[in-house]
GUSERO-461958 format. One record per residue (C-alpha): x, y, z. Coordinates in pm, 1 decimal. Each point is the difference from the previous one (the first is absolute). Last residue first. Layout:
GUSERO-461958
+----------+----------+----------+
!        x !        y !        z !
+----------+----------+----------+
!        X !        Y !        Z !
...
+----------+----------+----------+
END
This chain:
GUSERO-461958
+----------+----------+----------+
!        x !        y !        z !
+----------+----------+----------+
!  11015.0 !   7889.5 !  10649.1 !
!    262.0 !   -209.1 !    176.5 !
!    208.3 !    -46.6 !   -368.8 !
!     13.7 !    359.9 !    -11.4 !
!    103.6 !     49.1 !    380.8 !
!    239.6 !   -226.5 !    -69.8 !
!    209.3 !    102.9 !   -307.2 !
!     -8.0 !    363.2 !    175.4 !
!    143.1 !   -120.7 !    271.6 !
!    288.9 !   -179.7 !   -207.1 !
!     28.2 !    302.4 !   -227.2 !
!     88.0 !    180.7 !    346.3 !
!    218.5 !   -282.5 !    155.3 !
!    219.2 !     40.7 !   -324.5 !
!    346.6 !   -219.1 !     40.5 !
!    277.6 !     37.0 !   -204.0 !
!    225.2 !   -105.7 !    311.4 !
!    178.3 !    320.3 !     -9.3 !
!   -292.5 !    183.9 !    -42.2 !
!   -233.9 !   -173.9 !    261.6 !
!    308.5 !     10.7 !    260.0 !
!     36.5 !    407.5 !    -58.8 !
!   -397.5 !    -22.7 !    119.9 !
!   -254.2 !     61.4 !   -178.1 !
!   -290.0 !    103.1 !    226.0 !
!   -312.2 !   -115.4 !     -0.8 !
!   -323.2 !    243.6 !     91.2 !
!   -368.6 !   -112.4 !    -95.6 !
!   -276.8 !    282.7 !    -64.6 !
!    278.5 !    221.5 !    -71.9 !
!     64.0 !    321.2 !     91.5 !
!     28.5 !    247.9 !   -189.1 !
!    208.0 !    324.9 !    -27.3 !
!     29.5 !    279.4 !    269.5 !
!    190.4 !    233.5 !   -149.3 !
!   -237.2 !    140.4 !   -230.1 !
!   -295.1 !   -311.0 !     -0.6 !
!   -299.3 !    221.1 !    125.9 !
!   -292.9 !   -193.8 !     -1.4 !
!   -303.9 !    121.6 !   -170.5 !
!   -185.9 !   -347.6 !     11.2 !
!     56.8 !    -11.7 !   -395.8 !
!    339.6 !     86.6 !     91.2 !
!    177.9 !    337.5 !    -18.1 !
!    201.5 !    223.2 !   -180.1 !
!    168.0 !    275.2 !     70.7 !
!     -8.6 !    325.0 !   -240.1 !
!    254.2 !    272.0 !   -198.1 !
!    332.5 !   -136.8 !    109.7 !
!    216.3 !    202.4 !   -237.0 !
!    257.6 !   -102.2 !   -227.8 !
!    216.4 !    258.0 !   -204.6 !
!    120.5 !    -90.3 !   -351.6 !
!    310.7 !     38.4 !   -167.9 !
!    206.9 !    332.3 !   -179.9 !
!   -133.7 !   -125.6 !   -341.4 !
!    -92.3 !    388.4 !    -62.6 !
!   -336.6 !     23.2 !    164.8 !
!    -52.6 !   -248.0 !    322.3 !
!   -123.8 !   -402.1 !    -28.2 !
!   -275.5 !     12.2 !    266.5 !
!    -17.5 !   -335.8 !    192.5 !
!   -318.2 !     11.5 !    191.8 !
!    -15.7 !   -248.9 !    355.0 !
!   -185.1 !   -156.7 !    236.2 !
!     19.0 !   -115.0 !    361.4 !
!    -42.8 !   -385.7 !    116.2 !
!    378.2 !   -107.4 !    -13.9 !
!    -54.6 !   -247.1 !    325.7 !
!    269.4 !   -277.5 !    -36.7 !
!   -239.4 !   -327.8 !     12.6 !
!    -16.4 !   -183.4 !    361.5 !
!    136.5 !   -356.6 !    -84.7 !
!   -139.7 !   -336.3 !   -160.1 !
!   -348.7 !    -82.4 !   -116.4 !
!   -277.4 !    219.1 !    -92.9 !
!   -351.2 !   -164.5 !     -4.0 !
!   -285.8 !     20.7 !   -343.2 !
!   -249.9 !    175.1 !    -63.1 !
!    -40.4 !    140.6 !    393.7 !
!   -117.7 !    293.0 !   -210.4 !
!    223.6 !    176.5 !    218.1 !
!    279.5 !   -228.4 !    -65.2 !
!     -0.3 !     38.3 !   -356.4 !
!    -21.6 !    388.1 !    -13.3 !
!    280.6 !      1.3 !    240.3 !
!    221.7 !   -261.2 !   -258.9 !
!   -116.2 !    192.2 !   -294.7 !
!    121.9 !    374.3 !    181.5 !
!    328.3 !   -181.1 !    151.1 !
!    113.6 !    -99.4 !   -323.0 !
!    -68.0 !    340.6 !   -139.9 !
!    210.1 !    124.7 !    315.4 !
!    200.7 !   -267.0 !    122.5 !
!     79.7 !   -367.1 !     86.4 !
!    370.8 !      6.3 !     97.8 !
!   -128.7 !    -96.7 !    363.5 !
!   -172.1 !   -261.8 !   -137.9 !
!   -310.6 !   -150.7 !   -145.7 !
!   -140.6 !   -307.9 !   -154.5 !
!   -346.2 !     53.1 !    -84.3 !
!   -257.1 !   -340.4 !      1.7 !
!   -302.8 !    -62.7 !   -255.4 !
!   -244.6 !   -236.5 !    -30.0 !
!   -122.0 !     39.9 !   -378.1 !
!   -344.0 !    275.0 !      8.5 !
!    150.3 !    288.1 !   -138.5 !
!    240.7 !   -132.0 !   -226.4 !
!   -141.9 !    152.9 !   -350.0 !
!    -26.3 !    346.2 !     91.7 !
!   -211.8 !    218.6 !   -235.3 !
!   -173.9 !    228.2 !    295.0 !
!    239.6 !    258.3 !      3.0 !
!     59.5 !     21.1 !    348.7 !
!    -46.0 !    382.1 !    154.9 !
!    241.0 !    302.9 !     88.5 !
!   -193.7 !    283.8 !    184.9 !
!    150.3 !    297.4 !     -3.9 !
!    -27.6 !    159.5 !    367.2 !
!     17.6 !    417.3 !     -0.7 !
!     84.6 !    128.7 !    317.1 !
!    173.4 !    274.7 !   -110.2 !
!    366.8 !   -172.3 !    111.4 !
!   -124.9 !   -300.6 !   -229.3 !
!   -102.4 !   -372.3 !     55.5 !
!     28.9 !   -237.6 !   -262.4 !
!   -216.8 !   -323.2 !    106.0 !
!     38.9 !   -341.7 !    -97.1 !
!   -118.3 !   -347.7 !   -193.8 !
!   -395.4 !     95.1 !     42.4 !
!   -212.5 !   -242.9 !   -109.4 !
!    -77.4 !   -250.8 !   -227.3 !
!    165.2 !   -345.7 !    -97.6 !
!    310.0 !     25.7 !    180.4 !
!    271.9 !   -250.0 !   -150.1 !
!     72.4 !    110.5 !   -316.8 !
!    -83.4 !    345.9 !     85.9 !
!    306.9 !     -1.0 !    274.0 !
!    204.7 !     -7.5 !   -325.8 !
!   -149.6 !    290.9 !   -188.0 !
!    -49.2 !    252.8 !    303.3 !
!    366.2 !    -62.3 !     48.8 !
!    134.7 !     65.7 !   -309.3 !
!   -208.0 !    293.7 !    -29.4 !
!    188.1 !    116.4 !    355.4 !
!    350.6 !    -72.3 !   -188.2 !
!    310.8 !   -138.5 !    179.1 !
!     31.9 !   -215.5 !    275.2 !
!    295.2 !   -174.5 !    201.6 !
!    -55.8 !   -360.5 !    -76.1 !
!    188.4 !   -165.3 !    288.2 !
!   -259.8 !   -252.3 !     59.0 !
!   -319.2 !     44.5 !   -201.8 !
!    -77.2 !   -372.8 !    -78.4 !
!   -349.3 !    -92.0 !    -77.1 !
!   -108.6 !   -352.4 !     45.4 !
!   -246.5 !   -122.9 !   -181.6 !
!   -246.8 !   -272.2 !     99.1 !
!   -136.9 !   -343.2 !   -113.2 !
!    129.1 !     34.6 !   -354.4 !
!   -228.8 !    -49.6 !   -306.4 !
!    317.2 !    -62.7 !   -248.5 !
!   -161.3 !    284.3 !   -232.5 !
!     29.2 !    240.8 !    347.1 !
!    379.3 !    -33.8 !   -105.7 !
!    -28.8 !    151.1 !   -327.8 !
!   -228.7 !    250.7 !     92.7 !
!    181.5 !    155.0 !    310.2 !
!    345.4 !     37.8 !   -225.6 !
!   -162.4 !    193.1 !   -306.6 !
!   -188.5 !    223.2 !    303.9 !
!    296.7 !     61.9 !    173.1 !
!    177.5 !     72.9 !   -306.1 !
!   -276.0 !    264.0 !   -117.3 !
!    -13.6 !    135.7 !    368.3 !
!    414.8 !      9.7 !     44.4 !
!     33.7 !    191.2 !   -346.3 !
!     78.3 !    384.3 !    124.6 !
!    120.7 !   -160.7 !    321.5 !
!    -91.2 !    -89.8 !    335.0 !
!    316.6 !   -226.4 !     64.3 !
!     90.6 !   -396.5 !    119.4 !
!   -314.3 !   -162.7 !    -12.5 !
!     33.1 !   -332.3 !    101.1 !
!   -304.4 !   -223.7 !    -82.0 !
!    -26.5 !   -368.8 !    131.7 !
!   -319.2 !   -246.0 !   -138.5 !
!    -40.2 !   -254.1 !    257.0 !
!    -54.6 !   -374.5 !   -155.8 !
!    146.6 !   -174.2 !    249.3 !
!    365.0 !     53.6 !    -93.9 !
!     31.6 !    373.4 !   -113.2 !
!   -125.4 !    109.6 !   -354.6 !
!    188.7 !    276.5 !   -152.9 !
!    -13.4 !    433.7 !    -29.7 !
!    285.2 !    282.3 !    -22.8 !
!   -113.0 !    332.9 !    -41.2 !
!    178.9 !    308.0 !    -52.6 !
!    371.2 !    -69.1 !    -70.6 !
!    234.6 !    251.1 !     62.9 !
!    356.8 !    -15.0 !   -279.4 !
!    264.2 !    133.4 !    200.8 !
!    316.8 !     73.9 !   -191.1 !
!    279.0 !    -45.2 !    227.4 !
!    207.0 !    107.5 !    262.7 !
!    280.4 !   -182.9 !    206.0 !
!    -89.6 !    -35.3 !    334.8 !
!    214.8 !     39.8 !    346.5 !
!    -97.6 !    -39.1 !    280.5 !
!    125.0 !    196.3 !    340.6 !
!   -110.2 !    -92.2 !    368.5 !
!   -168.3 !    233.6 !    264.1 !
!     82.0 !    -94.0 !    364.9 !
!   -219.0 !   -232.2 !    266.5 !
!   -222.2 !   -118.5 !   -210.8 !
!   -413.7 !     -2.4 !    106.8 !
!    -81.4 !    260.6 !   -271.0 !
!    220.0 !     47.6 !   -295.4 !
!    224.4 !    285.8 !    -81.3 !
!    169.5 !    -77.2 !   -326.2 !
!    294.2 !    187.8 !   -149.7 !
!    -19.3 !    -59.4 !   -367.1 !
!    272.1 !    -28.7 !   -256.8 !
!    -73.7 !     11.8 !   -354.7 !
!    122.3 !   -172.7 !   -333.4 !
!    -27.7 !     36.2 !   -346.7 !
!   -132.8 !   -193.7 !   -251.2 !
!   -327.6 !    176.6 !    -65.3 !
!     28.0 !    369.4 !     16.7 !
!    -77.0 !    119.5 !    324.9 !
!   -241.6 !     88.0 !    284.4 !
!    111.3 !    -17.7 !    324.1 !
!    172.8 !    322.0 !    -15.8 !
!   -331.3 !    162.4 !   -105.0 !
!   -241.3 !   -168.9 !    276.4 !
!    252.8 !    207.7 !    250.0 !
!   -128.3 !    319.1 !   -179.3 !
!   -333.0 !   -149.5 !     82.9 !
!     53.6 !    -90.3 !    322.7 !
!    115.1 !    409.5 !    111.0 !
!    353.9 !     -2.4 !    148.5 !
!      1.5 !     39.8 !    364.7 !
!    173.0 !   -303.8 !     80.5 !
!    137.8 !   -165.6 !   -344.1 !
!    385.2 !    -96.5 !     94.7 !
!    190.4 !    -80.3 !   -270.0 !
!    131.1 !   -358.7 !     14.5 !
!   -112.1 !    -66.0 !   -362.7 !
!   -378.2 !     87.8 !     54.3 !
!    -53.9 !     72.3 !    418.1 !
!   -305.9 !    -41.5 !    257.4 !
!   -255.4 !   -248.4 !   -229.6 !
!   -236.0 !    -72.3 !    206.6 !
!   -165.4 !   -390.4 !    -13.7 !
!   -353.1 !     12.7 !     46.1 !
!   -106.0 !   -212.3 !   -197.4 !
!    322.4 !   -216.1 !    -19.6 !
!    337.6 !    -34.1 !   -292.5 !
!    110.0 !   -354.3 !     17.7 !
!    275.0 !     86.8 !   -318.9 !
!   -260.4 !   -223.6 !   -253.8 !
!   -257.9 !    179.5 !    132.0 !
!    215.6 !    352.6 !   -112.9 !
!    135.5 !   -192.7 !   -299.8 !
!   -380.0 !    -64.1 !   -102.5 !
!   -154.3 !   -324.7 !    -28.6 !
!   -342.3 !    144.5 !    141.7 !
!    -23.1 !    347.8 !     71.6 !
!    177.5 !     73.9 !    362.6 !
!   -235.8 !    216.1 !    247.0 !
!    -86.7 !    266.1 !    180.3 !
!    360.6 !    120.1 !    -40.7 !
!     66.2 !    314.8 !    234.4 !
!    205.2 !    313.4 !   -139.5 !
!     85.5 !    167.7 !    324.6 !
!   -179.2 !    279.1 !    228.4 !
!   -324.0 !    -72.9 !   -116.2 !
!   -214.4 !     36.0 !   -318.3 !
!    184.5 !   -193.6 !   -278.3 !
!   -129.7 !   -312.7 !     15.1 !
!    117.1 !   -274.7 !   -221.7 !
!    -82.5 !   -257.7 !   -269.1 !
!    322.2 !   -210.6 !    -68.3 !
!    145.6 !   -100.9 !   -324.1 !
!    401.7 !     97.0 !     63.6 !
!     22.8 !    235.3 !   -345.6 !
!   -139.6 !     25.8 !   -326.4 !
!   -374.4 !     90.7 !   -101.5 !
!   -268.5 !   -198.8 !    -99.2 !
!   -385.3 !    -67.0 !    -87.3 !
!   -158.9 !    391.6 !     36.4 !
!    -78.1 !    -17.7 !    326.5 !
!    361.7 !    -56.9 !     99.3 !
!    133.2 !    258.9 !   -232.4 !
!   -280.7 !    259.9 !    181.3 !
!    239.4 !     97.3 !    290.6 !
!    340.5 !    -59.7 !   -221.2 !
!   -114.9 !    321.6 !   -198.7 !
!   -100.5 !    211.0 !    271.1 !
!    288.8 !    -28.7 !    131.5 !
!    207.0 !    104.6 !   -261.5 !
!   -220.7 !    276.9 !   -105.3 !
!     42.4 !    138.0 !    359.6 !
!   -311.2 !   -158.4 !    258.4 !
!   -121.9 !    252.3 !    240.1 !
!   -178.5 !   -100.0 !    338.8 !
!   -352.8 !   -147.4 !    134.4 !
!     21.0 !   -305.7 !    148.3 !
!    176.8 !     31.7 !    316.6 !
!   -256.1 !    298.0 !    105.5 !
!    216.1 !    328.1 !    168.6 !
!   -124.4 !    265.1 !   -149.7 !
!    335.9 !    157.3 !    -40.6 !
!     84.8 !   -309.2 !   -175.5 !
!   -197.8 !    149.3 !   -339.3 !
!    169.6 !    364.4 !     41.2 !
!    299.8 !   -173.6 !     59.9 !
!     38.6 !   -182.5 !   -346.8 !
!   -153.3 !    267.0 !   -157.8 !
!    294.2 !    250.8 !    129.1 !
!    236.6 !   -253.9 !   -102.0 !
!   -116.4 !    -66.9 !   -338.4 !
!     25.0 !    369.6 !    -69.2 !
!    351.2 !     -2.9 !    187.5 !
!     95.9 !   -267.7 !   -239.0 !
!   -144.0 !    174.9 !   -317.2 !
!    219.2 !    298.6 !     60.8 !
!    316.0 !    -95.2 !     59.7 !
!    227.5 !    213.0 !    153.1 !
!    258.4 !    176.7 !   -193.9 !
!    178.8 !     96.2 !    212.6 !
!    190.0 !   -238.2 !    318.5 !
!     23.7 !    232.6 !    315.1 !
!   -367.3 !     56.0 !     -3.8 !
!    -18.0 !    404.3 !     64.7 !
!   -278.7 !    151.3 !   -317.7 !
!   -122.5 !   -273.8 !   -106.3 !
!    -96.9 !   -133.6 !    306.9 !
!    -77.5 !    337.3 !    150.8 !
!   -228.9 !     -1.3 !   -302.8 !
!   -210.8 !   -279.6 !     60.7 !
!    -18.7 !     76.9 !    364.9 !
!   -125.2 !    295.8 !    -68.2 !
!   -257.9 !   -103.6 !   -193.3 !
!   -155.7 !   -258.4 !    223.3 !
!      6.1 !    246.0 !    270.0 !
!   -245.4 !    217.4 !   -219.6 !
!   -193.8 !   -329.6 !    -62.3 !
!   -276.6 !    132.8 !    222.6 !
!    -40.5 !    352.8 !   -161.3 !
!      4.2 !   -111.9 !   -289.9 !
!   -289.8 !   -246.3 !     -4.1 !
!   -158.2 !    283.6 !    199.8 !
!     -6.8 !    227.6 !   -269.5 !
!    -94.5 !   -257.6 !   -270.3 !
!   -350.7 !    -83.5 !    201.8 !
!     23.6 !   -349.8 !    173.8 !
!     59.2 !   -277.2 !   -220.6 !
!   -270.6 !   -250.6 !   -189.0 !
!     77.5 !   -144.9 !   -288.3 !
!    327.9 !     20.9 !     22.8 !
!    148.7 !    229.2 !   -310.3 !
!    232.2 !   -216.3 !   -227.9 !
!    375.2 !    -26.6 !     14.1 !
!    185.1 !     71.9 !   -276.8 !
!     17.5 !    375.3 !     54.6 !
!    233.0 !    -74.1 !    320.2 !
!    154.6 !    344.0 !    110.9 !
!   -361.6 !    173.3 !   -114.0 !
!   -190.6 !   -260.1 !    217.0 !
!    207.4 !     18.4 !    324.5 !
!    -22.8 !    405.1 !    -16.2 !
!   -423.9 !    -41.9 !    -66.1 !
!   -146.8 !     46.7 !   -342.3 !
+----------+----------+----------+
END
């Protein structure tokens, strides 16, 4: 058993490391460092477990992908609450791979929508304390809170002159999944809000009660919704797509999974338009690219956020968290490459600050339209 092996029994053997002799020999400066800590920090006894989440921490940012990174217990935690149905704090789906916590985008009726809070909006400083340089998901836990209590954000917001404070008091965020009604006209209108553990079974609950009224069209509303889980995914876009492939995983080794429709879909022949946005991402981005590329149906609003890469979450021995590693990419049924590019759609309209104010929705409008053209 190598040096790093015998001073952390707990942790099991990788299953596949160089021979123990050079194991040892490279983490050699490792080791010393270690123990000049212990040996000359000013303030003994150091803490163990933090400099062992450290030196994971770094090891994973060392190679330098925004997605892949350490997550403490803590973190970990509030990263699957919103999967999982609810969670407390502001209610906003971020992005924690850039220089500051990012919001890509408000969840509906939440104190962070009901605060104006942006895709896109950065959040620079929590309670007037600077947060340049500190790592967006350490910044994720001072935004987080107990309901009922109250946090100040710095916001930097592209196209203002100077970043502006808000204020929001906490709360218990319930996340809906699927929210479905009949529009005027007859159009059937779909919002799905999350790819969670029970979005397909709602979905489907939702899709069949409304395709009971015989509507003319649906219209499927992925604006804001900021992803979640790839089987998710593969289950919604198969309610649209009869057949065929819904996306590609493709590996460092070359290997490509292919990622088909499941061939049970029951609105895969209803007109159908996508409503899209720059909060549109990841899982969302995977049904609405599948869509497109079958030409099944035509995306309407703004270019989609580009979160095309994918990722393991392996909870780590001990309760001490979970690392996350991009392990693929993912692309289209065309093969394109959505990581950092995103979509674009088939018919762009903006929403402007006018549209909000106004309650206005030129991109339900279009979509009204083009379903009443066909």
């Amino acid at each position: 058993m190598n040096q790093f092996l015998s001073r952390f029994p707990f942790l099991p053997t990788p299953a596949s490391s160089p021979a123990s002799s050079s194991v040892e020999t490279l983490f050699k400066p490792f080791w010393q460092a270690w123990d000049l800590v212990h040996e000359q920090y000013v303030d003994q006894p150091v803490n163990d477990e933090a400099l062992m989440r450290g030196a994971i921490r770094g090891m994973l940012e060392a190679l330098n992908d925004p997605h892949t990174g350490y997550m403490d217990p803590f973190e970990y935690q509030q990263a699957n609450a919103p999967l999982e149905g609810e969670y407390e704090g502001i209610g906003a789906w971020v992005d924690t791979s850039g220089e500051f916590l990012t919001v890509i985008s408000p969840m509906p009726d939440s104190p962070a929508e009901k605060a104006g809070l942006k895709p896109g909006d950065k959040i620079i400083a929590v309670d007037g304390e600077d947060m340049t340089g500190v790592d967006p998901s350490l910044v994720l836990r001072r935004v987080l809170g107990p309901a009922g209590t109250s946090v100040t954000l710095t916001i930097q917001r592209e196209g203002e002159p100077a970043p502006f404070e808000v204020q929001i008091t906490r709360q218990k965020i319930t996340i809906p999944s699927v929210e479905g009604k009949i529009l005027d006209q007859n159009i059937a209108y779909v919002r799905l809000f999350t790819f969670g553990e029970k979005t397909a079974s709602e979905l489907r609950r939702t899709l069949t009660s409304l395709l009971e009224q015989k509507p003319v069209g649906i219209i499927l509303d992925l604006r804001n919704n900021g992803g979640g889980f790839l089987n998710a995914a593969i289950d919604v876009s198969s309610e649209f797509i009869k057949q065929g492939v819904i996306m590609y995983e493709v590996y460092g080794d070359g290997r490509k999974i292919t990622f088909e429709a499941k061939g049970r879909g029951i609105a895969t022949d209803i007109p159908l338009v996508v409503l899209v946005n720059e909060g549109t991402a990841s899982a969302s981005e995977i049904t609405a690219g599948a869509i497109q590329d079958y030409q099944r149906g035509k995306l309407v609003g703004t270019k989609t956020f580009g979160k095309g890469s994918v990722q393991s979450w392996t909870p780590l021995v001990n309760n001490q968290g979970a690392v996350r590693i991009t392990v693929a990419r993912w692309l289209t049924p065309k093969e394109r490459q959505i990581n950092g590019v995103g979509l674009t759609p088939d018919l762009e309209v903006p929403m402007t600050e006018e549209d909000l104010k106004a309650g206005k929705d030129p991109q339900l409008e279009a979509a009204v339209q083009i379903l009443l053209q066909q």
